[in-house]
C-alpha positions as CSV (number, residue, x, y, z in Angstrom):
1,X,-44.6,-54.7,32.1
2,X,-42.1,-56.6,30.2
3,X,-38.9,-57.2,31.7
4,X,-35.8,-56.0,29.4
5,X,-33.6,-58.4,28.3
6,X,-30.4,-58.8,31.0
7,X,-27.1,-57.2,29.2
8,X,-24.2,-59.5,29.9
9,X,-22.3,-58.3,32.2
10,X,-19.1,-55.9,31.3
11,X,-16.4,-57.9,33.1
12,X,-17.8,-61.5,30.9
13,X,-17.5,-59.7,28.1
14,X,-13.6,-58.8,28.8
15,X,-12.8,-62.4,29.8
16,X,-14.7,-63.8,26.9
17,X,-12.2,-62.1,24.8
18,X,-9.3,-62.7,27.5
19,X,-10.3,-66.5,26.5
20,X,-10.7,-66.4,23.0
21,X,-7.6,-65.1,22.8
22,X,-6.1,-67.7,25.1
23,X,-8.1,-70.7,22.7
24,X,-6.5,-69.2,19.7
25,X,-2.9,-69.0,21.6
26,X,-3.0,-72.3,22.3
27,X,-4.3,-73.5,19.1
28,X,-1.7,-71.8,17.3
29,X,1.6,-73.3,19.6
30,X,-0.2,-76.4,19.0
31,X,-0.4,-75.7,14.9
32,X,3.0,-74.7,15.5
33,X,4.3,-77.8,17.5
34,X,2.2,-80.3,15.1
35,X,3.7,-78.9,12.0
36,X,7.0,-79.0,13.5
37,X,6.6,-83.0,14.5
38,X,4.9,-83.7,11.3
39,X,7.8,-81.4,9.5
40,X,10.6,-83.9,11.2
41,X,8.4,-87.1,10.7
42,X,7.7,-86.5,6.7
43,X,11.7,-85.2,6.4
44,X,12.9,-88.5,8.1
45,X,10.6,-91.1,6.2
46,X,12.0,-89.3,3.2
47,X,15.6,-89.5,4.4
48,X,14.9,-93.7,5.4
49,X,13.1,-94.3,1.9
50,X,16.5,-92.7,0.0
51,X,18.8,-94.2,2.0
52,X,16.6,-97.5,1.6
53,X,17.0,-96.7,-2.3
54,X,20.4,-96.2,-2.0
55,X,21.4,-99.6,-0.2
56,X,19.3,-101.0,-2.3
57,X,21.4,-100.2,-5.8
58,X,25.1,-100.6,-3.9
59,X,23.6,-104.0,-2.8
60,X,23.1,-104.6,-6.6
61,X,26.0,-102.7,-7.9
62,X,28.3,-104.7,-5.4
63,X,27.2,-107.8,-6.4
64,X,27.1,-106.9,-10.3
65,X,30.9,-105.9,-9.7
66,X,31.9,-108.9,-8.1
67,X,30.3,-111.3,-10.4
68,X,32.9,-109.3,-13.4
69,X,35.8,-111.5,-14.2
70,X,39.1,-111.3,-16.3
71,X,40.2,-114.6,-18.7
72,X,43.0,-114.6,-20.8
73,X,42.9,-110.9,-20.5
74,X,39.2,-110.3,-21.5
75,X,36.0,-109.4,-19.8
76,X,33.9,-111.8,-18.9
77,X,30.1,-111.3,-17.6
78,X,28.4,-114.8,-18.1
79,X,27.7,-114.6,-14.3
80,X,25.4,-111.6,-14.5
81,X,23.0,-113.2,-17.1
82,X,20.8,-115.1,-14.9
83,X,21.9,-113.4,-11.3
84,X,18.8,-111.5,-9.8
85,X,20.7,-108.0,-9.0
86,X,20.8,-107.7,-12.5
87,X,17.1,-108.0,-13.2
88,X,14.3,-105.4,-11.9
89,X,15.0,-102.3,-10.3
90,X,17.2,-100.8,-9.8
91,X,18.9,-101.1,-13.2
92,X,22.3,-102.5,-13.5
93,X,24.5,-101.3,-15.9
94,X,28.6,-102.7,-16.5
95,X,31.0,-99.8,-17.9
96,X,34.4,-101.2,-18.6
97,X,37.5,-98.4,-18.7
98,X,39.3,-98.2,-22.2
99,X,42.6,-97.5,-22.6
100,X,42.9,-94.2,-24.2
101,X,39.4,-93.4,-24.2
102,X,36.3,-93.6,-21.9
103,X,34.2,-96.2,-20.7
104,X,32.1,-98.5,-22.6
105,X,28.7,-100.3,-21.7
106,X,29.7,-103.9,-21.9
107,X,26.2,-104.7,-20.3
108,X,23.1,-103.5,-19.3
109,X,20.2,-105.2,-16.7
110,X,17.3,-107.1,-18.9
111,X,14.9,-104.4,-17.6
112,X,15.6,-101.5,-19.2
113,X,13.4,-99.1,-17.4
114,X,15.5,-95.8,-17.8
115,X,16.2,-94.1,-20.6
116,X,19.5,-92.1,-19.0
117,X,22.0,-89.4,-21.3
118,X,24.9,-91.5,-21.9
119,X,27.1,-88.8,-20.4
120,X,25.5,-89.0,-17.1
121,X,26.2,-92.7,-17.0
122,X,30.0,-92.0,-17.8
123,X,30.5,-89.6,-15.6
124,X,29.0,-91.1,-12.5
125,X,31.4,-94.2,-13.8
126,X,34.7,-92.1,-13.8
127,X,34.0,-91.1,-10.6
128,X,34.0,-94.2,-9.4
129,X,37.2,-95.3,-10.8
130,X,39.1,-92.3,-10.0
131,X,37.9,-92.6,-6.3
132,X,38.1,-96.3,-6.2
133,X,34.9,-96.9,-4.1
134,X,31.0,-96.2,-4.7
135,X,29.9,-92.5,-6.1
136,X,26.4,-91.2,-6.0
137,X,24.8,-88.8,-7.6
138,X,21.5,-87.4,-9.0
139,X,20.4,-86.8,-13.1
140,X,17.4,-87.2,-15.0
141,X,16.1,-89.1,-17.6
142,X,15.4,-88.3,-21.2
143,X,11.7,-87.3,-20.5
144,X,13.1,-85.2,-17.7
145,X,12.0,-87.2,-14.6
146,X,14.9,-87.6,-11.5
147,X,16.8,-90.9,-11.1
148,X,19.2,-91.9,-8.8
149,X,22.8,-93.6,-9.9
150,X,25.0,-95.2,-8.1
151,X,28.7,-96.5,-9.5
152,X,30.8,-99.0,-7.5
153,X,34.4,-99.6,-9.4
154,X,35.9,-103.3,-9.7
155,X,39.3,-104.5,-10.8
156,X,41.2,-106.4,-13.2
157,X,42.1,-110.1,-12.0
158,X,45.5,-109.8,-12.9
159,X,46.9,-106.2,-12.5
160,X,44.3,-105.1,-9.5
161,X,43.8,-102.0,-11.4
162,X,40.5,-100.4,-12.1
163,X,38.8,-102.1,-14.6
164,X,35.7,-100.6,-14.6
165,X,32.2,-99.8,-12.8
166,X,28.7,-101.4,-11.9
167,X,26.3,-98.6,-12.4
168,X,23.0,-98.5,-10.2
169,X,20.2,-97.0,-11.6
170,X,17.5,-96.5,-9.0
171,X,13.9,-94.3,-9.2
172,X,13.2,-91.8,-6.9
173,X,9.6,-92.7,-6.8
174,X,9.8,-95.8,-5.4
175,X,7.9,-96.0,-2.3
176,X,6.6,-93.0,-2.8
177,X,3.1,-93.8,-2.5
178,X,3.7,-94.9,1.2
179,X,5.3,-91.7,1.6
180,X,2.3,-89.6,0.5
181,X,0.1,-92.2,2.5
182,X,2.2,-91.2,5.4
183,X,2.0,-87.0,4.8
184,X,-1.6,-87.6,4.5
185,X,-1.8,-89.1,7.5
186,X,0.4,-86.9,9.4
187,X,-2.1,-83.8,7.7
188,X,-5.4,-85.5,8.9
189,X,-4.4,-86.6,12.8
190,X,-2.9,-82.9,13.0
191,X,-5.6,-81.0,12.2
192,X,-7.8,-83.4,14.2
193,X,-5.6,-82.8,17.0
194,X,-5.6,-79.2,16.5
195,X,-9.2,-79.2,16.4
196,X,-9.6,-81.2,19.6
197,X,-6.8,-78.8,21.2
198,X,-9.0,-75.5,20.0
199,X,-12.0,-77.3,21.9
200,X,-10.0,-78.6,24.8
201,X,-8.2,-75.1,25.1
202,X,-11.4,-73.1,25.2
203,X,-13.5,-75.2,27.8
204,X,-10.2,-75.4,30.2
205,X,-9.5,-71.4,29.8
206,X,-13.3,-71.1,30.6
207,X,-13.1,-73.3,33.2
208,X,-9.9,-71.7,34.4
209,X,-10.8,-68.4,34.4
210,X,-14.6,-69.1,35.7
211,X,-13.3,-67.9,39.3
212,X,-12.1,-64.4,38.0
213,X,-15.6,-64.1,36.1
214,X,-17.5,-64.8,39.5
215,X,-15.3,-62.4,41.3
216,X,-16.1,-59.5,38.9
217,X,-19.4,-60.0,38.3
218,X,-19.8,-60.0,42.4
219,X,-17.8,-57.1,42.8
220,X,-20.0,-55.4,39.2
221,X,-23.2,-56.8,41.2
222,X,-21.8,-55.3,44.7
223,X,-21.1,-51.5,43.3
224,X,-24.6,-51.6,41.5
225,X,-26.9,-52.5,44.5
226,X,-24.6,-50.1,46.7
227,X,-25.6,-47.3,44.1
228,X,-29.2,-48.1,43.7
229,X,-29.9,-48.4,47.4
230,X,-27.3,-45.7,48.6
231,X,-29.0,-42.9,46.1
232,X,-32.7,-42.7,47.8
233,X,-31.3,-42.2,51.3
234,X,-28.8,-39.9,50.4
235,X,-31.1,-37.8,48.5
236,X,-33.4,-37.7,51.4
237,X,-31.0,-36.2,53.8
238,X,-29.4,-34.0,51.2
239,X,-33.0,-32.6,50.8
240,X,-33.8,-32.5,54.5
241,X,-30.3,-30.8,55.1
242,X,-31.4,-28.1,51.9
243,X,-34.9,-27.2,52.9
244,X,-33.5,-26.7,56.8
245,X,-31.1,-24.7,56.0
246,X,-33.3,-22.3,53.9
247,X,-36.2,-22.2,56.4
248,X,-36.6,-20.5,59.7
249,X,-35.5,-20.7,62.9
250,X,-36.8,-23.7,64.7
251,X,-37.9,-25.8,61.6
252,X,-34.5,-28.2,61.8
253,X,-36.4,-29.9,64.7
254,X,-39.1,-30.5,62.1
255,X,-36.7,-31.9,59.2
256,X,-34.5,-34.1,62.0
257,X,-37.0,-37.6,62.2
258,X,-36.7,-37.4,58.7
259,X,-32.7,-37.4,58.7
260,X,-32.9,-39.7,61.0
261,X,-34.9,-42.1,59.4
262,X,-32.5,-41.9,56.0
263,X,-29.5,-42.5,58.0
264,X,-30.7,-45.7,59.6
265,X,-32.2,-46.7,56.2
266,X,-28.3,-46.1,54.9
267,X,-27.1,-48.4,58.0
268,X,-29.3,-50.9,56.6
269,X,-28.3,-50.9,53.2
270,X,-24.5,-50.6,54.8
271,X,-25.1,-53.7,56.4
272,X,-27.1,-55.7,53.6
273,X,-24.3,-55.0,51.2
274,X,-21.3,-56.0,53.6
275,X,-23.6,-59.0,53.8
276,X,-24.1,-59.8,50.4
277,X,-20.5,-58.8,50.0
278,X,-19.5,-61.5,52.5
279,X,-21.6,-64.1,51.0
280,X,-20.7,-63.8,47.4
281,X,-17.2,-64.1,48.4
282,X,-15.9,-67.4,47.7
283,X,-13.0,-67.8,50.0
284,X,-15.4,-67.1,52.6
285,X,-17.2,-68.9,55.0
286,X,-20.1,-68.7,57.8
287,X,-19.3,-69.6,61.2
288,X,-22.4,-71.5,63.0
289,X,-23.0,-72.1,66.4
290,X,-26.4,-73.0,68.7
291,X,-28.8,-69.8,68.4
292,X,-31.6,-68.9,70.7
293,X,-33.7,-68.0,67.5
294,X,-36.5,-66.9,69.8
295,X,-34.5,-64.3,71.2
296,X,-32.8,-63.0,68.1
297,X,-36.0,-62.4,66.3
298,X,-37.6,-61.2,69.6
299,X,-34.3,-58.3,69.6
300,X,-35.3,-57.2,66.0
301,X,-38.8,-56.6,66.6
302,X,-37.5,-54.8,69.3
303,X,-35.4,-52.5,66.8
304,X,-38.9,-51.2,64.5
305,X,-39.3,-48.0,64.4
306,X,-42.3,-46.9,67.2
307,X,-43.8,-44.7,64.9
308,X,-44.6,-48.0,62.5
309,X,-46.7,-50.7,62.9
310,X,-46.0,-53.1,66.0
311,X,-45.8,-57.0,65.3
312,X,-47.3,-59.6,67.3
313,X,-45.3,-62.2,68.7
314,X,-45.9,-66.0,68.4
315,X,-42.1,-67.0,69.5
316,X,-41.5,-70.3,70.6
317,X,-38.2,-72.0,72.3
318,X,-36.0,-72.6,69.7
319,X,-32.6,-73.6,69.2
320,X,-30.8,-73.7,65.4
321,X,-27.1,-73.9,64.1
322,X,-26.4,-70.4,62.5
323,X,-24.4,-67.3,61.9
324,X,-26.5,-65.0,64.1
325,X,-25.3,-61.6,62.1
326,X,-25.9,-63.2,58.9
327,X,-29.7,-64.3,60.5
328,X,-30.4,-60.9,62.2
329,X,-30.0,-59.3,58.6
330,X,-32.3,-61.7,56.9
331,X,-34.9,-60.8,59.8
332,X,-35.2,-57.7,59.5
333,X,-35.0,-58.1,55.9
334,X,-38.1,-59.4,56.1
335,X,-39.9,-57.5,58.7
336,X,-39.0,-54.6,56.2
337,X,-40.2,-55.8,53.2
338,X,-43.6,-56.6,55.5
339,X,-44.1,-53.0,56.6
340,X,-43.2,-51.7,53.8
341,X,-44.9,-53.7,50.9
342,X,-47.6,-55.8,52.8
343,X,-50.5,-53.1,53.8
344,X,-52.9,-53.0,51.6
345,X,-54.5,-49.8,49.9
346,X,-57.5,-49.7,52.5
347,X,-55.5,-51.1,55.7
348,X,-55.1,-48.8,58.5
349,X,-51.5,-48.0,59.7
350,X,-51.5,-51.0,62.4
351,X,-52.2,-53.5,60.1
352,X,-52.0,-56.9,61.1
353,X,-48.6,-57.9,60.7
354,X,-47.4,-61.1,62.9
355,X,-44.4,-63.0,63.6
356,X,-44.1,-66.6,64.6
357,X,-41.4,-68.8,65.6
358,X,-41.7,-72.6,65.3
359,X,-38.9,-74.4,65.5
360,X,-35.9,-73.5,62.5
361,X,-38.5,-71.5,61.3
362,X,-39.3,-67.8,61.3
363,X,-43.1,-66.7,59.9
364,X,-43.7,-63.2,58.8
365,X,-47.5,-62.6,58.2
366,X,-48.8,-59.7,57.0
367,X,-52.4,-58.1,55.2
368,X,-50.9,-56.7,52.3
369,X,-52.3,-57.5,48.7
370,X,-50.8,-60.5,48.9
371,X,-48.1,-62.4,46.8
372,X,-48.2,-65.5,43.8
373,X,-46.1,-68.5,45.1
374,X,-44.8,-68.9,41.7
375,X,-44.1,-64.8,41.5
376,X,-41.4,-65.6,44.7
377,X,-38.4,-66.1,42.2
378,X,-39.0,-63.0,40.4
379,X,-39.8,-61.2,43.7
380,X,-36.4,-62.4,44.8
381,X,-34.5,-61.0,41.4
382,X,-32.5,-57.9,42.0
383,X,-34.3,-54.4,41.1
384,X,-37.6,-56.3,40.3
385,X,-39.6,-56.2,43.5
386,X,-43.1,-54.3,42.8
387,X,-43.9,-51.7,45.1
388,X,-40.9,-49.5,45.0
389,X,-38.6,-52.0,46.5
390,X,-34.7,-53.1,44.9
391,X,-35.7,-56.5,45.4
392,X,-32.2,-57.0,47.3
393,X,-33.9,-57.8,50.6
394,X,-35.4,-60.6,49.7
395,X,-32.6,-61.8,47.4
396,X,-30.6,-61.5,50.4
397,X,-32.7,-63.8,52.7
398,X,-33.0,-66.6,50.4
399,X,-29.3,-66.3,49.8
400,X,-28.6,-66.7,53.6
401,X,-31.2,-69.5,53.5
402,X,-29.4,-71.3,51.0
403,X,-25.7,-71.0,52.8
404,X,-27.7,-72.2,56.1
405,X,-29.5,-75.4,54.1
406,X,-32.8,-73.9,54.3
407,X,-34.6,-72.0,52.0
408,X,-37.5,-69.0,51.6
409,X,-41.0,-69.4,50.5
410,X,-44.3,-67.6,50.2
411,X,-47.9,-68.2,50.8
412,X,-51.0,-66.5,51.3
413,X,-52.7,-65.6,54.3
414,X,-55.8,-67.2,55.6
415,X,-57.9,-64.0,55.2
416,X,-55.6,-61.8,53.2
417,X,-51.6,-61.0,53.0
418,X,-48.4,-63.3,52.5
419,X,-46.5,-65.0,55.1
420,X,-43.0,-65.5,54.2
421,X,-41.5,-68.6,55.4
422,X,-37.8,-68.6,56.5
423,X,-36.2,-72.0,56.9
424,X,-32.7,-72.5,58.7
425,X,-31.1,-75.7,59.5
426,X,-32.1,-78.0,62.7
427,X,-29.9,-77.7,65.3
428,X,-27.8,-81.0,65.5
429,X,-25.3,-80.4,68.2
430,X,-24.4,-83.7,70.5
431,X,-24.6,-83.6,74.0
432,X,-21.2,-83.2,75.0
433,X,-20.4,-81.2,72.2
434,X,-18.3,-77.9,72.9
435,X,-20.7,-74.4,73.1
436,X,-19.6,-71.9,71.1
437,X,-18.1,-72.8,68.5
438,X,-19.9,-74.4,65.4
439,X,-18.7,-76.2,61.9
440,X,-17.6,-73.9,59.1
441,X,-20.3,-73.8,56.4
442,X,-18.2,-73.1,52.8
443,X,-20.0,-70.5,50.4
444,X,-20.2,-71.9,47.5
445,X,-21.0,-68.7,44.6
């Protein structure tokens, strides 16, 4: 029969979301801090490239106004003709102050790149000269693009009076294209980094929060096998209790085996989930100390139910490092899952069912139908044993194999039937080494 596809489990689900949403709250303070950094980056290159601009033109405007001279009362400019602030850019322009009337253009730079309102020009002039040092300001040209202009006043020789002003007239675009170079830039490596910070987010959430998933899934994984293997016993003695009370006098003698049977089955589930509880907690760990595994197994044959079949013993001395609860469950795990699932259809009621110690080693043989070697991790899946079974038993024993370094196989029987194979660790005490107590072996989930 095919096996239905396995649901993901409820509590994944939840923290899947949990940690989508914590990979897009951390992508977005990272958009947020990026844009921020690249907000301050971009506002500050364009600050530096003005300011650049602006030294620039009252480096030339300073020089243009110095190189101005008065003779015999007139203006004289011969020294700006072949001085390099007057050529290139920015443009230099030379506004002289006329009595009575406003200033003149008495010169302009041999690169005439700006084609600036004449009003514009004067005005950033007279603010010069009424302030008597440099005056910035902003206009446009006559085809409507921004330019920059800058005025720095200079004086008459003879009355040290205002005179006049250099005019600076500098373009905003210059340097521009390193500026957009840079913006580019700043776009590309920030959504780069955001990417990388989306990716990096989401694997360190999921790593982060990989304990929590474990946890829940255990517990979701705990609660399910505790209803699955809780409801048959319970039925049973709720039944038992039902028909007993409806029949005559006398027949609860008849109905009490059977109660008694379901409320030893219910101490065994009891004890196989506080078991598998223990081991599936991560924080927890398995003491392990010398064991007499002769005798342990020897006690749980001892425990069988008289009415069932009888196993024969093959027990040899043998001494192993392990937790002797956590053993004794996956014993009688397996003697279990041997008188329950391994007679077959014609066997009588005392079928052959033997059990051997040999060294770390406990053998469980039975003359059931038998069991595939390569069937033994399915058989070991929970609620997919054949035969009736939750499969938790034997999920459970290779679980405290793997804890005690060993691990559970299956072959078949010379002559019919399975033997399960339960492997522990070797002993390896010391001579000299203190009884009792043993190492502490970590569960790793």
């Amino acid at each position: 029969m095919a096996r239905s596809p396995r649901r993901r489990s409820p509590a994944r689900r939840r923290l899947r979301r949990l940690q989508l949403r914590l990979t897009a709250a951390y992508t977005l303070i990272t958009v947020v801090g990026l844009a921020c950094l690249s907000w301050v980056v971009i506002r500050t290159d364009d600050r530096a490239r003005e300011d650049a601009e602006y030294d620039e033109m009252r480096r030339r405007a300073s020089v243009a106004a110095s190189l101005v001279y008065y003779e015999d009362d007139r203006i004289r400019l011969d020294g700006l003709q072949d001085d390099e602030a007057t050529t290139g850019t920015p443009q230099i322009l030379v506004l002289e102050k006329r009595p009575g009337g406003g200033p003149v253009t008495v010169f302009r730079g041999r690169t005439a790149q700006f084609a600036v309102a004449a009003g514009a020009i004067d005005s950033v002039a007279r603010s010069a000269m009424e302030a008597e040092g440099p005056v910035r300001a902003g206009a446009h040209d006559r085809s409507g693009e921004p330019v920059r202009l800058l005025a720095v006043p200079f004086y008459h020789d003879a009355t040290d009076e205002v005179a006049g002003a250099a005019v600076a007239v500098g373009d905003p675009e210059r340097g521009a294209a390193e500026h957009r170079s840079l913006v580019v830039s700043l776009v590309v490596g920030a959504g780069a980094l955001t990417a990388l910070a989306a990716v990096t987010g989401h694997v360190l959430s999921g790593r982060s929060m990989r304990p929590a998933w474990q946890a829940l899934e255990q517990q979701e994984r705990l609660l399910a096998d505790a209803a699955h293997e809780l409801r048959t016993p319970v039925a049973v003695m709720r039944g038992s209790v039902e028909v007993a009370a409806g029949a005559p006098g006398g027949a609860l003698d008849a109905h009490l085996p059977r109660i008694r049977r379901a409320a030893d089955r219910m101490a065994d589930v009891v004890e196989n989930l506080l078991a598998r509880g223990r081991l599936e907690a991560a924080v927890d760990t398995v003491r392990t100390e010398p064991l007499r595994l002769d005798q342990l197994v020897e006690e749980v044959c001892a425990e069988l139910p008289e009415s069932g079949p009888r196993p024969r013993l093959r027990l040899e001395e043998s001494v192993t490092e392990a937790d002797a609860a956590l053993v004794r469950v996956a014993v009688r795990n397996l003697l279990d899952n041997a008188v329950r699932h391994g007679r077959a259809s014609d066997a009588p009621d005392g079928a052959e069912l033997v059990v051997t110690v040999r060294g770390p080693e406990v053998w469980v043989a039975d003359r059931g139908p038998g069991v595939d070697p390569d069937r033994l991790p399915e058989l070991m899946e929970r609620f997919s044993s054949p035969g009736g079974g939750t499969g938790i038993g034997l999920s459970l024993v290779r679980r405290i194999a793997e804890v005690h370094r060993g691990k559970l196989t299956v072959r078949a029987r010379p002559g019919g039937g399975a033997e399960f194979v339960l492997r522990l660790a070797p002993d390896r005490s010391r001579p000299g080494r203190r009884r009792g107590g043993g190492p502490a072996l970590t569960i790793r989930s």
